[in-house]
C-alpha positions as CSV (number, residue, x, y, z in Angstrom):
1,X,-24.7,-20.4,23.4
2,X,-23.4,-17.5,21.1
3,X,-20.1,-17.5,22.8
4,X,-19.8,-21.1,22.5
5,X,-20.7,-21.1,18.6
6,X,-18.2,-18.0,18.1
7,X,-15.5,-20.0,19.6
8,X,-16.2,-23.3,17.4
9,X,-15.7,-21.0,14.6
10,X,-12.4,-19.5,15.5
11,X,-11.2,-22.8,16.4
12,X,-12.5,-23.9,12.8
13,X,-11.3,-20.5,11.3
14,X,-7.4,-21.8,13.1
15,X,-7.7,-25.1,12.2
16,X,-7.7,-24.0,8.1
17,X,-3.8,-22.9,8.9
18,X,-2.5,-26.6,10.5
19,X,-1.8,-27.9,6.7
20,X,-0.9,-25.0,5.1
21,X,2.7,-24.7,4.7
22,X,5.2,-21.9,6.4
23,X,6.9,-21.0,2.7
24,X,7.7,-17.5,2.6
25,X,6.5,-14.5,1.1
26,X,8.9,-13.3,-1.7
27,X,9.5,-9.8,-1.0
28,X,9.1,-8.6,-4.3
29,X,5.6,-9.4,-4.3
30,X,5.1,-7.7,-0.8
31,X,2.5,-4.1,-1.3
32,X,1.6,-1.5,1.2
33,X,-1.5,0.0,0.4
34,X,-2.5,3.0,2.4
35,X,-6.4,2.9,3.5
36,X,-8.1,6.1,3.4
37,X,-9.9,6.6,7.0
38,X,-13.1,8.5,5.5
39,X,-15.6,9.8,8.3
40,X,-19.0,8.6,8.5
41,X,-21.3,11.7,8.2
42,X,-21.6,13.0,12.0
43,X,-19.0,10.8,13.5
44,X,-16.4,11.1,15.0
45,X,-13.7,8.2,13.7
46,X,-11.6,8.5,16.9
47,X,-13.7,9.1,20.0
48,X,-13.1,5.7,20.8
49,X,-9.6,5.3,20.6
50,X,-9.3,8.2,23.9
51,X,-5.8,9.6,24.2
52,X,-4.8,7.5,21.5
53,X,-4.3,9.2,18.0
54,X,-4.4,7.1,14.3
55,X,-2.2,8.1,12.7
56,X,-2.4,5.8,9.5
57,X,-3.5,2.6,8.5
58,X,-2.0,-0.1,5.5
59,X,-3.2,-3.3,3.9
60,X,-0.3,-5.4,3.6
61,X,-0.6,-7.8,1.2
62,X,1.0,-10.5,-1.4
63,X,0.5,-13.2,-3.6
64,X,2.4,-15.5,-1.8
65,X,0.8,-18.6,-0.2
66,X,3.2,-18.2,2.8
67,X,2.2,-14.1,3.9
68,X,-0.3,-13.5,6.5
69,X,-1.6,-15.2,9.8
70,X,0.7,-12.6,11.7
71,X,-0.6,-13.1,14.9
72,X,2.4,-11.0,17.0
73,X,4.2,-8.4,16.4
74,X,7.6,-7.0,17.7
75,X,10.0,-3.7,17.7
76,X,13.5,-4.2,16.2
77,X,16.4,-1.6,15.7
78,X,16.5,0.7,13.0
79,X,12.7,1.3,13.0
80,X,11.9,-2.4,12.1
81,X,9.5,-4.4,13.1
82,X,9.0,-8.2,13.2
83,X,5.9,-10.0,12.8
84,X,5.4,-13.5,13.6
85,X,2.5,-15.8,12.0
86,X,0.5,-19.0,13.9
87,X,2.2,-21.1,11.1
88,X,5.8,-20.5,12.0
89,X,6.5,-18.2,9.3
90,X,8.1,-14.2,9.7
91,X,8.4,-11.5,8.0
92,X,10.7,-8.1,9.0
93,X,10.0,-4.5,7.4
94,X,10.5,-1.2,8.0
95,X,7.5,0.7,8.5
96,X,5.7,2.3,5.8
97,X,7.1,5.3,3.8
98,X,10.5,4.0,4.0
99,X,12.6,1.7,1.8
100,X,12.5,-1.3,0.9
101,X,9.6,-1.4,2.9
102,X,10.2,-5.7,3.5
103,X,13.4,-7.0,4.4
104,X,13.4,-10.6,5.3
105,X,10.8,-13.5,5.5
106,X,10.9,-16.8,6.4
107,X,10.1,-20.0,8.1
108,X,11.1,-20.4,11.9
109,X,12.8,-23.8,12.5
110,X,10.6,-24.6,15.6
111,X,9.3,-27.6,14.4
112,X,10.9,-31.3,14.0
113,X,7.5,-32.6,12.2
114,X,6.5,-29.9,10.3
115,X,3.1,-30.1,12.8
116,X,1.0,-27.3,13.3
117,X,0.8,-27.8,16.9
118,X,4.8,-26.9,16.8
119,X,4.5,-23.8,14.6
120,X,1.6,-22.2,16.5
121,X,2.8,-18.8,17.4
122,X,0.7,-16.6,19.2
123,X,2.8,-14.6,21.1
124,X,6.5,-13.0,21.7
125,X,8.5,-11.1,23.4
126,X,12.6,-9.7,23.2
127,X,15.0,-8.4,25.7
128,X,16.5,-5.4,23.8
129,X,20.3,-5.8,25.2
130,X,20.9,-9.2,23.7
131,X,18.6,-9.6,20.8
132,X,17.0,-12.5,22.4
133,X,13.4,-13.6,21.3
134,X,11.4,-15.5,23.5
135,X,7.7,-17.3,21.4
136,X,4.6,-18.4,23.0
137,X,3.4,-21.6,21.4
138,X,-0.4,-21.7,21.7
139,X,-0.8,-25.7,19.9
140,X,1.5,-27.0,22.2
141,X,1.5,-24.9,25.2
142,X,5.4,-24.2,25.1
143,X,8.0,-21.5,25.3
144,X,10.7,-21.2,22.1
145,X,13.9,-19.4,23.2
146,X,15.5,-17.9,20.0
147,X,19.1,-15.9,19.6
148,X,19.5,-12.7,17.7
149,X,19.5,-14.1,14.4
150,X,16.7,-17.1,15.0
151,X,18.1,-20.0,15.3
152,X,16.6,-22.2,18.0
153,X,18.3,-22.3,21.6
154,X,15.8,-23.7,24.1
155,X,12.3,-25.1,24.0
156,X,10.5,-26.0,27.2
157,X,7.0,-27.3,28.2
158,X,6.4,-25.5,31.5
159,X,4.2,-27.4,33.6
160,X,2.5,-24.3,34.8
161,X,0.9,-23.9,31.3
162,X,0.9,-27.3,30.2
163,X,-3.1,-27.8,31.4
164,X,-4.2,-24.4,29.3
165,X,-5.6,-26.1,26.4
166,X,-4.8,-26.9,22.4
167,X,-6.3,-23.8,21.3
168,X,-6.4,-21.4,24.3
169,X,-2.4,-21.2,25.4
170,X,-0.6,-18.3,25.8
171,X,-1.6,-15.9,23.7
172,X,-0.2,-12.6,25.4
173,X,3.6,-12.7,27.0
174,X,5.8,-10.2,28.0
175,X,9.6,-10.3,29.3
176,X,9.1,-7.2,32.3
177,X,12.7,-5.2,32.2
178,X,13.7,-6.9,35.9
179,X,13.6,-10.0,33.7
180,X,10.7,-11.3,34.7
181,X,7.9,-13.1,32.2
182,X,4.3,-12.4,32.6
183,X,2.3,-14.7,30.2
184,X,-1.6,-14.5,29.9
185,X,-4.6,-17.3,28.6
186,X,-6.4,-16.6,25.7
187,X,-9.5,-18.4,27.5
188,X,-11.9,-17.1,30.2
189,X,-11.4,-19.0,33.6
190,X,-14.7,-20.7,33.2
191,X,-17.8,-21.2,31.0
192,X,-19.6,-18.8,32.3
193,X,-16.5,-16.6,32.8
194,X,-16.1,-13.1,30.4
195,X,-13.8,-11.3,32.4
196,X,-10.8,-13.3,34.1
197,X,-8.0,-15.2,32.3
198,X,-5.6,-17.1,34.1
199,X,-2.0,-15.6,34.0
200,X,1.4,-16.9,34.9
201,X,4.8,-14.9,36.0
202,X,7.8,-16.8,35.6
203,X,10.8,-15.3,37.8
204,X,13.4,-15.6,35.1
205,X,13.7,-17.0,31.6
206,X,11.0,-19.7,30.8
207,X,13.6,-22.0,29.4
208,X,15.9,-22.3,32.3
209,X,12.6,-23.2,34.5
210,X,12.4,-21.1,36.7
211,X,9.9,-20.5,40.1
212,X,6.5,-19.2,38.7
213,X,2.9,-18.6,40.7
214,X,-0.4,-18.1,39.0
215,X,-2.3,-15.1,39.1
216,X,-5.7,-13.9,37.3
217,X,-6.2,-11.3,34.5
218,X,-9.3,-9.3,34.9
219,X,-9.9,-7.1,31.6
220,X,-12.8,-5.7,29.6
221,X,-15.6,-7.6,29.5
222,X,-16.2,-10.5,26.8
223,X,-12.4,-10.0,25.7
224,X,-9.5,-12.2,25.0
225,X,-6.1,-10.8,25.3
226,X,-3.6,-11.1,22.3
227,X,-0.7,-9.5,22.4
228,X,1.0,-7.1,25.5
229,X,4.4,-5.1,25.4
230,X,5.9,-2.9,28.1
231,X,6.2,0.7,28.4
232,X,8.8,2.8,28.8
233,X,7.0,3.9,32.3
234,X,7.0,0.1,33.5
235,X,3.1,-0.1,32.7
236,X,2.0,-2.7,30.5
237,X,0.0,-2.3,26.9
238,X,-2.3,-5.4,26.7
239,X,-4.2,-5.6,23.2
240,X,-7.5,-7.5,23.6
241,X,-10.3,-8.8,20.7
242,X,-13.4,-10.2,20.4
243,X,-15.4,-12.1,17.8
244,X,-18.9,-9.7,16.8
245,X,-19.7,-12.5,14.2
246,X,-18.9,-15.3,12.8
247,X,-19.8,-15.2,8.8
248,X,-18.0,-13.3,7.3
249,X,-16.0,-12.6,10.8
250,X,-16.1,-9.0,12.1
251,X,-14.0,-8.4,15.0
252,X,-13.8,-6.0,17.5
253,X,-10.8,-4.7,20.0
254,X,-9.9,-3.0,23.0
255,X,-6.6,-1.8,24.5
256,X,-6.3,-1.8,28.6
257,X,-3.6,-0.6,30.5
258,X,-2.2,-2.0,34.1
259,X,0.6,-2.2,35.9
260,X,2.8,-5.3,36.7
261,X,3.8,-4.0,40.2
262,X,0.6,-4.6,41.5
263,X,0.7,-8.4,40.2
264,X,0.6,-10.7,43.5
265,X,0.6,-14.7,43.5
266,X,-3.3,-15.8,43.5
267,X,-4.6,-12.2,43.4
268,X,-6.7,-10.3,40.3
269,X,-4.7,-8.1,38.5
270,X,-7.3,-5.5,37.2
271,X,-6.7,-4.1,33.5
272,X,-8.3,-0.3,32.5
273,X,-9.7,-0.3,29.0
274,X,-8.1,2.6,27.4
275,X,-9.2,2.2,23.8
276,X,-12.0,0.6,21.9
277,X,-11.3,-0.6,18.0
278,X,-14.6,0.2,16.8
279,X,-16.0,-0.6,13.4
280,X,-15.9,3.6,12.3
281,X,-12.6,2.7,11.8
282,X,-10.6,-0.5,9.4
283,X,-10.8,-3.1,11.8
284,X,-9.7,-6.9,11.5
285,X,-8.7,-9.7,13.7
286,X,-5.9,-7.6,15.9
287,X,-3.4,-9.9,17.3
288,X,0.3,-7.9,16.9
289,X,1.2,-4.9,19.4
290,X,4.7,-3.5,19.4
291,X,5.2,0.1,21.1
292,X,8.3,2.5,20.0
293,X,9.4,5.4,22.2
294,X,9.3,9.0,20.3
295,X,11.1,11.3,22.3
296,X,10.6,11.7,25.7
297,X,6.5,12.1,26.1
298,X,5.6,10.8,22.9
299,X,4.7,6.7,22.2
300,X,4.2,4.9,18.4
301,X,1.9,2.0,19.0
302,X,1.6,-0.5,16.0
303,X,-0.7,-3.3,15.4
304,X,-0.9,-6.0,13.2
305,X,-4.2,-8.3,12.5
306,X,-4.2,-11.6,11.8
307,X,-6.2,-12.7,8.6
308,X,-6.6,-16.5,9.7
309,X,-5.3,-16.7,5.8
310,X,-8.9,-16.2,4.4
311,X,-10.3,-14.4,1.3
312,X,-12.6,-12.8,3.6
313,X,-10.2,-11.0,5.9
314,X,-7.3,-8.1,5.4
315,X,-3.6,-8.2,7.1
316,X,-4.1,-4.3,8.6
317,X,-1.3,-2.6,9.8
318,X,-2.2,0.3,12.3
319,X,0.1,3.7,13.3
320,X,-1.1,5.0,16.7
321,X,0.7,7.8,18.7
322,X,0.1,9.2,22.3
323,X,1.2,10.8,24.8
324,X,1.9,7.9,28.0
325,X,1.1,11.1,30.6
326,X,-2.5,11.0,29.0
327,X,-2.9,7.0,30.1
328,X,-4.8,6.5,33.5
């Protein structure tokens, strides 16, 4: 019953976003605003997050009616990062500390009638060598091939994900660096499901439909994934989140670690929890994960939440680092 009524409201909490419109943030009005991380007395603020270190955290925030609802998040050259909203908008900055903090927003043209279900962006991913940007669309349960400077090349309705559901799609995808796609659902496998997600790996680019074969997901319990990038290793980061409760909405998150080599057709790929978001900590609705190599055993892992565009929630911008040799 509580997972049912938590679900309703998320679904309620998306639905606010289908008439708002995808203008974008002016720049101008774009702040950073570091958050102080004070201790609670006798705790420790990261014992949770295990090898992981925070390193800072930021409210990002504006005026504008088009900022927020970033809901994935992506590494560019030059120390950028691009982060992509459920209502087709985007918006690319550098990361904190350095000028002009935001470069460039807008609106993706990714859909012919302006319909939510067509600008419902949960997830993406980007093959470093040609600038190619590949989006999940969650409302309508299709992939959005994009070139290098986001104009629209391809968009496909794969029948492998076409049954997942209008607000349950693919909220985590990947492109692996042999080229394949590994994409995973938002949704538990069943009602009375809290651990498996049905996942898909497509052998090539979604857009040219290519062979794919179904797999399950099986990661911590009574969590959704929501965003998953690859390591330099080949291992894969999967960022995961769960609603604690619904008015005003507290969320909490976890990140698990696994390995794509040990994906096989109809089999469980099992996930390791390597972090818990906990409330000692600024914690929102974490959707974005992008991960950018320091050096040779050093990682910066960013995260983005998403604010569902509500008075009640923050756009948080997190600075992890770690060491991969410390990951199980």
């Amino acid at each position: 019953m509580h997972r049912s009524i938590a679900l309703l409201l998320l679904i309620l909490l998306a639905a606010v976003t289908w008439l708002r419109s995808p203008r974008a943030p002016r720049l101008s009005e774009m702040t950073f605003d570091y958050v102080a991380l004070t201790p609670r007395p006798g705790t420790d603020q990261h014992y949770h997050l295990g090898a992981f270190r925070l390193e800072g955290a930021w409210h990002m925030a504006s005026r504008s009616r088009g900022f927020g609802g970033y809901s994935t998040l992506l590494a560019m050259p030059d120390g950028q990062l691009l982060a992509v909203s459920d209502s087709g908008g985007y918006l690319r900055f550098t990361l904190p500390g350095q000028k002009p903090g935001a470069l460039a927003s807008g609106s993706l043209d990714i859909s012919r009638w302006n319909d939510k279900a067509d600008r419902d962006v949960e997830s993406a991913t980007r093959d470093p060598r040609t600038g190619t940007i590949w989006l999940g669309m969650e409302g309508s349960n299709s992939i959005v091939r994009l070139g290098p400077e986001l104009n629209v090349e391809a968009k496909v309705r794969p029948g492998a994900i076409r049954h997942w559901g209008v607000n349950s799609g693919p909220e985590a995808m990947t492109r692996l660096a042999d080229g394949r796609f590994v994409l995973l659902r938002e949704a538990f496998k069943g009602r009375l499901e809290d651990r498996r997600h049905d996942a898909v790996v497509f052998e090539g680019d979604p857009a040219t439909r290519p062979k794919s074969w179904h797999f399950t997901f099986d990661g911590p319990k009574g969590f959704s994934p929501t965003d998953m990038t690859q390591l330099p290793d080949g291992r894969l980061l999967i960022l995961m989140r769960r609603l604690v409760w619904p008015m005003p909405q507290r969320f909490a998150g976890r990140i698990a670690i696994a390995d794509p080599a040990e994906i096989r057709p109809g089999a469980i790929w099992h996930a390791r929890e390597v972090a818990r978001i906990a409330s000692s900590l600024p914690v929102d609705n974490f959707e974005g994960l992008a991960a950018v190599p320091q050096g040779k055993d050093r990682l910066t892992v960013w995260l983005i939440s998403d604010d569902n565009f509500s008075d009640f929630q923050r756009t948080l911008l997190w600075k992890l680092s770690v060491d991969p040799r410390d990951l199980p």
